[in-house]
Structures are given as structure tokens and as C-alpha cells.
C-alpha positions as CSV (number, residue, x, y, z in Angstrom):
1,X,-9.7,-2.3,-9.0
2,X,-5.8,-2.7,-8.3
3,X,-5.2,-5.8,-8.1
4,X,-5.6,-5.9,-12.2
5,X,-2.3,-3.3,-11.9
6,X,-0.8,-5.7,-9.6
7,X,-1.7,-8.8,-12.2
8,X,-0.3,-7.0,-15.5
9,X,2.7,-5.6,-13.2
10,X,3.7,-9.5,-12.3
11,X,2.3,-11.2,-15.7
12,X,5.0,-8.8,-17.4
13,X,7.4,-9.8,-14.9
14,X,6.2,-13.3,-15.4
15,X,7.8,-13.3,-19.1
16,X,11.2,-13.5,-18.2
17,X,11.6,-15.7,-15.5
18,X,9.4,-18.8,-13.6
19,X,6.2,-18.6,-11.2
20,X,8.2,-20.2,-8.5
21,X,11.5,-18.1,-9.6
22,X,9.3,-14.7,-9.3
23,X,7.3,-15.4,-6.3
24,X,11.2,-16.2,-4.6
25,X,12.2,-12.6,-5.6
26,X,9.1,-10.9,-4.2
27,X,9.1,-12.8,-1.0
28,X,5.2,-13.7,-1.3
29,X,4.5,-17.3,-1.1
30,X,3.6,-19.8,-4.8
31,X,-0.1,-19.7,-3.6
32,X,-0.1,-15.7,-3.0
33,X,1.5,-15.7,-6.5
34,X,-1.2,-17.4,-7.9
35,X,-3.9,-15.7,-6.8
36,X,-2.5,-12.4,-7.6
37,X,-1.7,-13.9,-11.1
38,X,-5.0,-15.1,-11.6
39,X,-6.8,-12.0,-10.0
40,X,-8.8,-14.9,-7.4
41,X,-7.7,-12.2,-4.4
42,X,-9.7,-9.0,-5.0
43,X,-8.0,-7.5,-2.3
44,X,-4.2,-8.8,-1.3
45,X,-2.7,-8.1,1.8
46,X,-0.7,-4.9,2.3
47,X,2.8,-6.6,3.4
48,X,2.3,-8.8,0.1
49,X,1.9,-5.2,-1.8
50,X,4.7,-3.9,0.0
51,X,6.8,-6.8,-0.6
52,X,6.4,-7.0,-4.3
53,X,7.1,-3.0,-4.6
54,X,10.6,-3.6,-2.5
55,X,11.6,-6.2,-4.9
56,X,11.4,-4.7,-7.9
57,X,12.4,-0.8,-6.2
58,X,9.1,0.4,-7.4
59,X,6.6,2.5,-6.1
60,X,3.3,1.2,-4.3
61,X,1.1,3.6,-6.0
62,X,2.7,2.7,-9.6
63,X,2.2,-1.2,-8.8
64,X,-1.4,-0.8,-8.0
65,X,-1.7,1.9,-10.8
66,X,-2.6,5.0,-9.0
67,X,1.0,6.6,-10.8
68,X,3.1,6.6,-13.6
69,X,6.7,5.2,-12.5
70,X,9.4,7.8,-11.5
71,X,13.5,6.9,-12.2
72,X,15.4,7.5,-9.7
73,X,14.0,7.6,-6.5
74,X,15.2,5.0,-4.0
75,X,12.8,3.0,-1.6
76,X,12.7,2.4,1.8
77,X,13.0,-1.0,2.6
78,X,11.1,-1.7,6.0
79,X,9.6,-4.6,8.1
80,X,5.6,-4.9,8.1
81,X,5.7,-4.0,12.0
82,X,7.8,-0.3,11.2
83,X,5.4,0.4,7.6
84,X,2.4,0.1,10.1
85,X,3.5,2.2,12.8
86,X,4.8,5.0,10.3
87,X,1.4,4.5,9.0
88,X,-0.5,4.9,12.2
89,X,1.8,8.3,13.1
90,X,1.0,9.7,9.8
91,X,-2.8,9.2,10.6
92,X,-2.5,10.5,13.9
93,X,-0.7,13.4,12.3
94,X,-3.3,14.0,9.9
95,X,-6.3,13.7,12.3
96,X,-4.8,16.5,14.3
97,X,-3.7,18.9,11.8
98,X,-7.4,18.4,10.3
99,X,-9.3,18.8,13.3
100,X,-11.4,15.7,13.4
101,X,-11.4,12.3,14.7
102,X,-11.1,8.9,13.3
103,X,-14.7,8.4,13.3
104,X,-15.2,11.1,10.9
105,X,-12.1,10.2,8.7
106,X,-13.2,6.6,8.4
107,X,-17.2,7.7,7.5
108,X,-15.5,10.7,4.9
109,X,-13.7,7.6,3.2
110,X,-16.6,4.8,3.3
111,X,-14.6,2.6,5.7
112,X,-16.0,0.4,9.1
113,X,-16.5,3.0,11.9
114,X,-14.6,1.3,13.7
115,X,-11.5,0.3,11.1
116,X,-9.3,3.6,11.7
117,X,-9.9,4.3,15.6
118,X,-8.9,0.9,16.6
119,X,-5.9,0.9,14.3
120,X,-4.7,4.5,15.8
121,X,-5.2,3.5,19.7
122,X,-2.6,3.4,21.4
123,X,-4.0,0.1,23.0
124,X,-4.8,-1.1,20.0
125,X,-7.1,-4.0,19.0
126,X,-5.9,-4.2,15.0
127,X,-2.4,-4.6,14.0
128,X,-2.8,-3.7,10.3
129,X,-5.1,-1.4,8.1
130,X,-6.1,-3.4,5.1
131,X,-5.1,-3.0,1.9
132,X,-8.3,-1.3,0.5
133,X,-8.5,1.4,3.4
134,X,-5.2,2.4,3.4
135,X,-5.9,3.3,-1.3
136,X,-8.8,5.1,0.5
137,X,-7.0,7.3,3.1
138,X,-4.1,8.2,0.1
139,X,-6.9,9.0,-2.3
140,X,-8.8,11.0,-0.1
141,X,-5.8,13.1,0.9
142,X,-4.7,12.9,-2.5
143,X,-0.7,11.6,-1.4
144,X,1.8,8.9,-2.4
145,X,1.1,5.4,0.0
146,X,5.2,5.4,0.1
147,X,5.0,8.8,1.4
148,X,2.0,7.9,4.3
149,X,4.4,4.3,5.4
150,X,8.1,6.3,4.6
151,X,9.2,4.5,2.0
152,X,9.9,8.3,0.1
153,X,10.9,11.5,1.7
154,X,7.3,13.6,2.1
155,X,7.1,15.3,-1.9
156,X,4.7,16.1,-4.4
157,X,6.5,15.1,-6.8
158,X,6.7,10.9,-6.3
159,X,2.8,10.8,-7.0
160,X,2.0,11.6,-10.5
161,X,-1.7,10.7,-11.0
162,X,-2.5,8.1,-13.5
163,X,-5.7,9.8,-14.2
């Protein structure tokens, strides 16, 4: 799973500086640190992800080992509150341009019925997608998750399967 990216990502990281010194830089709590380090959170929160990936100026799919890293591109910086919305637009997007409805798109990627549509409303019940739907949605359209929240211009090019 990708949290054992995430772990071998900070572990490395880990080398040169303190626990309490790297979880400062990444902008994730001692405990979150922890658990990430010791792999006792299977499946971390997505602003946690995002944080980590804007600290170091590294891609999300490269920290949780869906790419290979790519020099020179620049990241996005962006609160959890914009990341989610760009999110929730790209979905919409992609609904429509497919021709099928968040039911559908949620069942075609093994998620809760329920976990996309009342993300995507615009009276919305859920705030966030978790961290384990939103690999899903980027595997099964086969794109860069800095692409789907805008961290990256829309390209190709800034996913370079790992596979």
C-alpha cells in the first residue's frame, strides 16, 4: 500500500535531521509523524499527504510511489479547503465528459455508493474524499493526483508510472 512509499520517503528524510525537526518542516503533528514512520496508519489523511509533498516540492504521486520524481516542475502550494474544491470540479468535470454519474464512478472504482455523490453535491454532507478513494479515482483515470487537486498544469508528462 502507499503508506510504505510515504515511510521510506520520510525514514530517508529522517537521516538527516530530527523526528520533531522533520515533522516541523512538513507541517504534520509528532504523533502523525509517528504513525507514518512506523506504518500504525494504513491510510493517512489527504491534507497530511499534501502537506508532506509541499514541503519537500515533490509530487503526490512520487511520495506515495505511483511515479518516478520529475526535476523541475514547480508545485502548487494550496490550502486543504481550495485542493478539495479543485478536486470536486475536476470530478464533476469528469462525470460529465464521461456520461455517467457518481454512483457508477464510485461502484467502477470499489468505493461506498455513497462516498463520491455526497462529496460532489453542491449541498454537500462530506468535506473531504479520503485518501484511499481519491489513489482510486487517479488510477482509474490513469492521471497525476497534482494534476486532479492543481498542484501541476494538466500534462501527461508529470505522471510517469512506477510500474
Amino acid at each position: 500500500m502507499f503508506v510504505k512509499s510515504i515511510q521510506s520517503f520520510l525514514k530517508k528524510q529522517n537521516k538527516s535531521c530530527s523526528r520533531k525537526d522533520l515533522a516541523n518542516k512538513c507541517n504534520i503533528s509528532y504523533a502523525v509523524l509517528n504513525n507514518l514512520l512506523n506504518a500504525t496508519r494504513p491510510n493517512p489523511a489527504f491534507n497530511t499527504i499534501c502537506n508532506i509533498a509541499d514541503s519537500f516540492n515533490i509530487s503526490i504521486d512520487f511520495l506515495i510511489g505511483r511515479s518516478v520524481a520529475k526535476p523541475n516542475i514547480v508545485f502548487k502550494k494550496q490550502e486543504i479547503s481550495l485542493v478539495m474544491q479543485q478536486l470536486k470540479s475536476y470530478i464533476k468535470k469528469r462525470i460529465k465528459q464521461e456520461n455517467t454519474t457518481s454512483l457508477k464512478l464510485a461502484q467502477a472504482i470499489g468505493a461506498g455508493d455513497g462516498a463520491i455523490s455526497e462529496f460532489t453535491k453542491e449541498q454537500k454532507r462530506k468535506d473531504s474524499l479520503g485518501t484511499a478513494i481519491i489513489l482510486k479515482l487517479a488510477n482509474h483515470w490513469d492521471v497525476s493526483i497534482d494534476e486532479m487537486i492543481g498542484r501541476t498544469s494538466p500534462s501527461k508528462e508529470n505522471l510517469t508510472t512506477n510500474q
